[in-house]
C-alpha positions as CSV (number, residue, x, y, z in Angstrom):
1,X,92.3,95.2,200.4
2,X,95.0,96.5,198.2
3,X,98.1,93.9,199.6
4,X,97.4,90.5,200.6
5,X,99.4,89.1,203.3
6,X,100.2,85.0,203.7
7,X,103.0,82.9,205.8
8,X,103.3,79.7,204.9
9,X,107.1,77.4,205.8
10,X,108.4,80.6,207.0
11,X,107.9,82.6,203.8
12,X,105.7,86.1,203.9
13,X,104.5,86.8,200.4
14,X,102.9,90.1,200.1
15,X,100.8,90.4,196.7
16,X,100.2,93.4,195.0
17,X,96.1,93.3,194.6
18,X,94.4,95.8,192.3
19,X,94.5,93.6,189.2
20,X,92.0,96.0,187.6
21,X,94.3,98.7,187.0
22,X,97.8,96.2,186.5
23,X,98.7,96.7,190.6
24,X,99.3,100.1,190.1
25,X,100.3,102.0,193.2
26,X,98.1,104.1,194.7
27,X,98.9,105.7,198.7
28,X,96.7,103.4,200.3
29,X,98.6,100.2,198.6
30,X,102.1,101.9,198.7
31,X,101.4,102.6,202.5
32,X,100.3,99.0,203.3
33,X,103.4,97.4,201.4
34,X,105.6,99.6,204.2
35,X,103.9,98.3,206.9
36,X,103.5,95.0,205.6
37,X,107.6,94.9,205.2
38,X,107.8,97.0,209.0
39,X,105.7,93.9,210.0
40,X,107.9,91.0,207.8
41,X,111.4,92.7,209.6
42,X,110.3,92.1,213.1
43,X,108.2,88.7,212.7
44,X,111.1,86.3,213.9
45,X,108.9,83.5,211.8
46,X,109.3,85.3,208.6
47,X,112.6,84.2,207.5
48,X,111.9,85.2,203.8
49,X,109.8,88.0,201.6
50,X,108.0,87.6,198.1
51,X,106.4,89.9,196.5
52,X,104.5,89.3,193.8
53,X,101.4,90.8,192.3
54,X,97.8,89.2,191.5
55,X,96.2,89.3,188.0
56,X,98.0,89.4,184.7
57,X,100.4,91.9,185.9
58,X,103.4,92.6,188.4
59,X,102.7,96.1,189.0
60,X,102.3,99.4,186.3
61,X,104.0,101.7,188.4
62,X,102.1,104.6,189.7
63,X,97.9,105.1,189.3
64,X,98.1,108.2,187.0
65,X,94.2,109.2,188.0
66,X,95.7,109.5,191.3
67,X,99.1,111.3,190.5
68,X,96.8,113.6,188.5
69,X,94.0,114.4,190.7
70,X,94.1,117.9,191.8
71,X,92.8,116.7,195.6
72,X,95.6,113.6,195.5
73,X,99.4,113.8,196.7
74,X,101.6,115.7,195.0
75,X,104.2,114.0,192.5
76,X,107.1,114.9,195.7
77,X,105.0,112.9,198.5
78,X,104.8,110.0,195.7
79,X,108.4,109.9,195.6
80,X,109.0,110.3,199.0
81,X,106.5,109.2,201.2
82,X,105.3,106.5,198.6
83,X,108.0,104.7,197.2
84,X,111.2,106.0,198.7
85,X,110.4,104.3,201.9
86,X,109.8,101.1,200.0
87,X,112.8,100.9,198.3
88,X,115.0,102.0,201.6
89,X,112.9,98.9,203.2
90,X,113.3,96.1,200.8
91,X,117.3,97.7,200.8
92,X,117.3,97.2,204.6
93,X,115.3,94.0,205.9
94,X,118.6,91.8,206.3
95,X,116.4,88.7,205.1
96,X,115.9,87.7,201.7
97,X,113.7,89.5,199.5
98,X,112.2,88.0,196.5
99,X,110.2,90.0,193.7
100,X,108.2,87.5,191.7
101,X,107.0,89.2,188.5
102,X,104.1,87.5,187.2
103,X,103.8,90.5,184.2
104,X,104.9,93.1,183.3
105,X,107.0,95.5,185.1
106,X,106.7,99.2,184.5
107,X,108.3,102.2,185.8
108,X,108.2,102.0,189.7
109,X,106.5,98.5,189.6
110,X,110.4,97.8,187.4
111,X,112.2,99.2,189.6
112,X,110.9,98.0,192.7
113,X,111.6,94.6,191.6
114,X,115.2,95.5,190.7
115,X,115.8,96.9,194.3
116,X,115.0,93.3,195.9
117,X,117.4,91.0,196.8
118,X,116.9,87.9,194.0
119,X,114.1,88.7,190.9
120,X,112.8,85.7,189.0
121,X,110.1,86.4,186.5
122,X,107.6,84.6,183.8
123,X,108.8,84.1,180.1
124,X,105.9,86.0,179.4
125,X,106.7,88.8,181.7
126,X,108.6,92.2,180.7
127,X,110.2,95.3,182.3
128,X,109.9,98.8,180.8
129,X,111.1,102.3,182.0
130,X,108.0,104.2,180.6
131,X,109.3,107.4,182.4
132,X,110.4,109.1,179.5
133,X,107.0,108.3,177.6
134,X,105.7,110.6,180.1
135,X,108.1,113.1,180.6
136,X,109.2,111.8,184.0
137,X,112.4,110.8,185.7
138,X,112.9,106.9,186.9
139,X,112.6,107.0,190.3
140,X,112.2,103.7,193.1
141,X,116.3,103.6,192.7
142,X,115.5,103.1,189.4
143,X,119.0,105.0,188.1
144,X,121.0,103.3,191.0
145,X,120.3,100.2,190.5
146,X,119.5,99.6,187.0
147,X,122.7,100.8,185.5
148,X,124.9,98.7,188.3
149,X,123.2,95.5,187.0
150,X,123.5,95.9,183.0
151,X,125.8,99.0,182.8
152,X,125.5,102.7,182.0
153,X,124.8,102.6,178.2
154,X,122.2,99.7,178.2
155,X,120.5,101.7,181.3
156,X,120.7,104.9,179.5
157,X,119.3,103.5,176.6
158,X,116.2,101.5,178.1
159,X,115.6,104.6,180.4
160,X,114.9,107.3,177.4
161,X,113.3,104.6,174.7
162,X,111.1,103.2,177.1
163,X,111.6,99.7,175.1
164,X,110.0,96.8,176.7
165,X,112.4,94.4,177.8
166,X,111.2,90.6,177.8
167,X,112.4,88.5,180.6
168,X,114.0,86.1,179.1
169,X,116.8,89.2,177.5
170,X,116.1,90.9,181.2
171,X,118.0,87.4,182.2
172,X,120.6,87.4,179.7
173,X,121.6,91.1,180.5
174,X,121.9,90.0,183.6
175,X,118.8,92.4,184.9
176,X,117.3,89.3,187.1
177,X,118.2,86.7,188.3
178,X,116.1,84.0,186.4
179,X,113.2,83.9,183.9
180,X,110.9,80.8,183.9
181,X,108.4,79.2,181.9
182,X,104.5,80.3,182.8
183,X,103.8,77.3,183.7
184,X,106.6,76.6,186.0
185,X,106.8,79.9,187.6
186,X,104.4,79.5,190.8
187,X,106.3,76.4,191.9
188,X,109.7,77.8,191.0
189,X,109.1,81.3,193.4
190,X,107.6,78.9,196.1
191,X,110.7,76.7,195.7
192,X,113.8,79.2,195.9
193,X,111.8,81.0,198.7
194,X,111.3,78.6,201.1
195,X,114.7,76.7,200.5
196,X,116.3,80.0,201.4
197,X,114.2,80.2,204.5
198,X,115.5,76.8,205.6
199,X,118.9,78.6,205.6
200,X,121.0,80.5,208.0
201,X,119.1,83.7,207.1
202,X,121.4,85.5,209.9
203,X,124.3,85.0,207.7
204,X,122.5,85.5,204.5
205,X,121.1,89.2,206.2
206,X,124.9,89.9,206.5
207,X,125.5,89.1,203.4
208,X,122.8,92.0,202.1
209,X,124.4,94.4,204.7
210,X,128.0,93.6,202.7
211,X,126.6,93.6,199.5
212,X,124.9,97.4,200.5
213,X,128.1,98.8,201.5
214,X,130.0,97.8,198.5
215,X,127.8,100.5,196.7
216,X,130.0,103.1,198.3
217,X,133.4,101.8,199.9
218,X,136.6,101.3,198.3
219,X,138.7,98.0,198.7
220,X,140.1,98.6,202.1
221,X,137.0,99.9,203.7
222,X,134.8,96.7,202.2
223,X,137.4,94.1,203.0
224,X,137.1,95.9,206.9
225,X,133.5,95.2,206.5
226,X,133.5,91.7,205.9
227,X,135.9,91.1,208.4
228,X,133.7,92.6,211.4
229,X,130.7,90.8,209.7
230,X,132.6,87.4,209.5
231,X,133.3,87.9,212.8
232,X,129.5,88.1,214.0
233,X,128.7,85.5,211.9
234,X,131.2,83.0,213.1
235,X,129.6,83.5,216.2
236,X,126.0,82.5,215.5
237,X,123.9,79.9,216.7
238,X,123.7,78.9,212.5
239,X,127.5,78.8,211.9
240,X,128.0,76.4,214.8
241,X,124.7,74.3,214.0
242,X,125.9,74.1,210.1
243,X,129.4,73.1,211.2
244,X,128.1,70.6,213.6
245,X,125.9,69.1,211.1
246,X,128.8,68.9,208.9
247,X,130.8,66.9,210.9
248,X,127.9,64.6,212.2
249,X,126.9,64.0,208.1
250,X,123.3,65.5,208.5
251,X,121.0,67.8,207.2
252,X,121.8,71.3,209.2
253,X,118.3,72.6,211.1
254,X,119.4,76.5,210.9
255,X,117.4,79.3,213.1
256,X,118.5,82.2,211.9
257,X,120.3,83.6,215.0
């Protein structure tokens, strides 16, 4: 079994399970994490995602026995078939999506953690674009998103050295969201993931959608998006529990509808 699958408190954590080779990607792993995420979208019970992987490491980016084996998929399908549609999915799910990086981080392993939603990672973990020690391109979104989260010259830079960025400097250059001690890191993920399953996950799933279309609109076209997204979030079943709750000075029980 190459992804492990567990809901627990409304949280689906998918885990990335071939410790022997780091959680490297081959087909049959990069197919199961799509239809674990098809699954996670349409489970009404799943109101948040982690992935995370299971050993010493996050995940190396792509097996290179398979990438090279003359009977395997072709470097195209890879990009395509394997990880494009994991990236397009994590982009798309309007619930949160958590990468939990254990380890370290390497080229599509990296960059699929950069595509989700909120990244918190071990001290002791790191991110490196080994690409270029390859010969290779980043791919996963890899140049989209890493250069809109630290900027064009620090993305340039860590895409053609290949340096290994700690998580604690992946934090500061604001390429994550959080780096936590080792020992604190288990409790941490379980913590921000569930507390963000007991919110209104309907608005929060706008809130993606907003945040995706700010990649390409101008001012006038994004401030017309969140005003038709306002809209159909001031008519949920959360926005009136939240302000009810408010009013009556309780805790707000939100469904995410």
């Amino acid at each position: 079994m190459t992804l492990i699958q567990d809901i627990k408190n409304g949280v689906c954590t998918l885990t990335l399970n071939r410790p022997q080779v780091f959680n490297s990607f081959n087909k049959e792993m990069a197919l199961s994490l799509q239809q674990a995420l098809d699954a996670c979208e349409k489970d009404d019970s799943v109101r948040a995602i982690v992935i995370k992987g299971e050993g010493k490491a996050f995940c190396a980016g792509q097996d290179l026995a398979e990438a090279t084996d003359p009977d395997g998929p072709e470097m195209q399908s890879i990009v395509k078939d394997h990880y494009n549609p994991i990236i397009k999915r994590i982009r798309s799910i309007e619930k949160p999506v958590i990468a939990g990086v254990n380890g370290v981080a390497a080229g599509a392993g990296a960059n699929i953690a950069l595509a989700c939603d909120i990244t918190i990672a071990k001290e002791s973990a790191s991110f490196i674009q080994a690409f270029s020690k390859i010969g290779l391109i980043p791919d996963s979104g890899g140049t989209f998103f890493l250069p809109r989260l630290v900027g064009m010259q620090k993305a340039m830079a860590l895409m053609m050295t290949g340096e290994k960025v700690s998580a604690t400097a992946a934090e500061a250059m604001n390429m994550i969201y959080k780096a936590v001690s080792d020992e604190s890191f288990e409790e941490e993920l379980v913590k921000l993931a569930e507390n963000l399953a007991l919110m209104p996950t309907y608005g929060l799933g706008l809130t993606k959608r907003a945040m995706n279309a700010s990649f390409t609109n101008d001012l006038t076209q994004q401030l017309a998006i969140e005003e038709a997204l306002q809209t159909l979030a001031g008519k949920s079943e959360d926005f009136r529990e939240g302000v009810t709750a408010f009013l009556e000075k309780r805790a707000p029980v939100f469904k995410g509808k």
